[in-house]
C-alpha positions in Angstrom: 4.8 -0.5 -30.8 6.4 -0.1 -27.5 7.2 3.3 -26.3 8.7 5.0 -23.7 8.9 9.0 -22.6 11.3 9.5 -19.8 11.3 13.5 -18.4 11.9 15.1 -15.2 16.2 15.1 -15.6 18.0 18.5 -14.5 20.7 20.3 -12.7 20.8 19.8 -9.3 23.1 20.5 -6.0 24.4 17.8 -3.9 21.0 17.0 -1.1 18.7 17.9 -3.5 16.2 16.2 -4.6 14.3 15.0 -8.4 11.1 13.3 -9.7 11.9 11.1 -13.2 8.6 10.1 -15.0 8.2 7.7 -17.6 5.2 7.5 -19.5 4.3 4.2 -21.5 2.3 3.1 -24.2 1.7 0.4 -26.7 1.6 -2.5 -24.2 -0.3 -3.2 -20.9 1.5 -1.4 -18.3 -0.2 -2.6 -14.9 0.8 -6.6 -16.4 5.2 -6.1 -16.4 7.4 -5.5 -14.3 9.3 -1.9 -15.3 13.1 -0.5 -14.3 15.3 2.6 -14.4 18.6 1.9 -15.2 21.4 4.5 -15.3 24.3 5.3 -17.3 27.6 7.5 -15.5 30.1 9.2 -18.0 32.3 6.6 -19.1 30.4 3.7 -17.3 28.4 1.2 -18.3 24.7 0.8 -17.6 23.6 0.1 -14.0 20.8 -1.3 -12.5 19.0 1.4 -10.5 15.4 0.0 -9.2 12.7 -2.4 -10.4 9.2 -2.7 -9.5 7.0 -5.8 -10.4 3.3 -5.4 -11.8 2.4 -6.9 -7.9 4.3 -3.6 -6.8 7.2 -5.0 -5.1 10.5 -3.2 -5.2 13.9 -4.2 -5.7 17.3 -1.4 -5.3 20.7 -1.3 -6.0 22.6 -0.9 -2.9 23.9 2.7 -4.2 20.4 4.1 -3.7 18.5 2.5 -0.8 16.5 5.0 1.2 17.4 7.9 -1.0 15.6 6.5 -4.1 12.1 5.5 -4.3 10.4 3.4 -7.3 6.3 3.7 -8.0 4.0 3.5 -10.7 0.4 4.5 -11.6 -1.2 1.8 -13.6 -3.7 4.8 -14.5 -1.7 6.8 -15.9 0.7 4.4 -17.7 3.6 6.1 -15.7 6.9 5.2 -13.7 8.6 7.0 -11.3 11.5 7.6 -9.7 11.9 9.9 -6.6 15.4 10.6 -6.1 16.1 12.3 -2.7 19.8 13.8 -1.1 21.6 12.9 -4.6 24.7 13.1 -4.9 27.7 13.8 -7.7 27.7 9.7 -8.1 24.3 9.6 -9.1 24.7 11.9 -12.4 23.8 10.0 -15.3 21.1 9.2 -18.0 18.6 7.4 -16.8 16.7 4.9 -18.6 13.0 3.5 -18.0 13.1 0.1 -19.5 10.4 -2.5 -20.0 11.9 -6.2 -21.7 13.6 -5.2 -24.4 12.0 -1.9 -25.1 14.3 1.3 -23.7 13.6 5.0 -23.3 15.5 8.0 -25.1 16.9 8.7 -21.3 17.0 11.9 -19.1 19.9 13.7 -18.3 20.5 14.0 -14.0 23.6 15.7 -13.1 24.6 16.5 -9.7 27.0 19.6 -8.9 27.6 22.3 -6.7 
């Protein structure tokens, strides 16, 4: 079955900077497309990045240039590199392949 172990969630000041990995198994990584999504407080889930198995990117508007998707078919493993963040961006954030979701990581932003 299809799993999915997001880590790398923290405490961290406005400007600073996290890492979110997501490590995969029970399907063929390097062949789908995968995605972090977010959830705010209150909010509903957002769209945060996508990356295709040709390694194109896609963003949401919120993080271009401060967030940056990759993956290492190796490894089985997503990332997310999540530069100058800011109070907005605090959240769980999901890795997500088709139907198949993460248990999340907590980011929160705060001085």
């Amino acid at each position: 079955d299809v799993q999915l172990q997001a880590s790398g969630g923290g405490l961290v000041q406005p400007g600073g900077s996290l890492r979110l990995s997501c490590v995969a198994s029970g399907f063929r990584f390097s062949s789908f497309a995968m995605s972090w999504l977010r959830q705010a407080p209150g909010k509903g889930l957002e769209s945060v990045s996508d990356i295709m198995n040709d390694d194109r990117t896609a963003y949401a508007d919120s993080v271009k240039g401060r967030f940056t998707i990759s993956r290492d078919n190796a490894r089985n493993t997503l990332y997310l590199q999540m530069n100058n963040l800011q109070p907005e961006d605090s959240g769980i954030y999901y890795c997500n392949v088709g139907s198949a979701w993460g248990q999340g990581t907590q980011v929160t932003v705060s001085s």
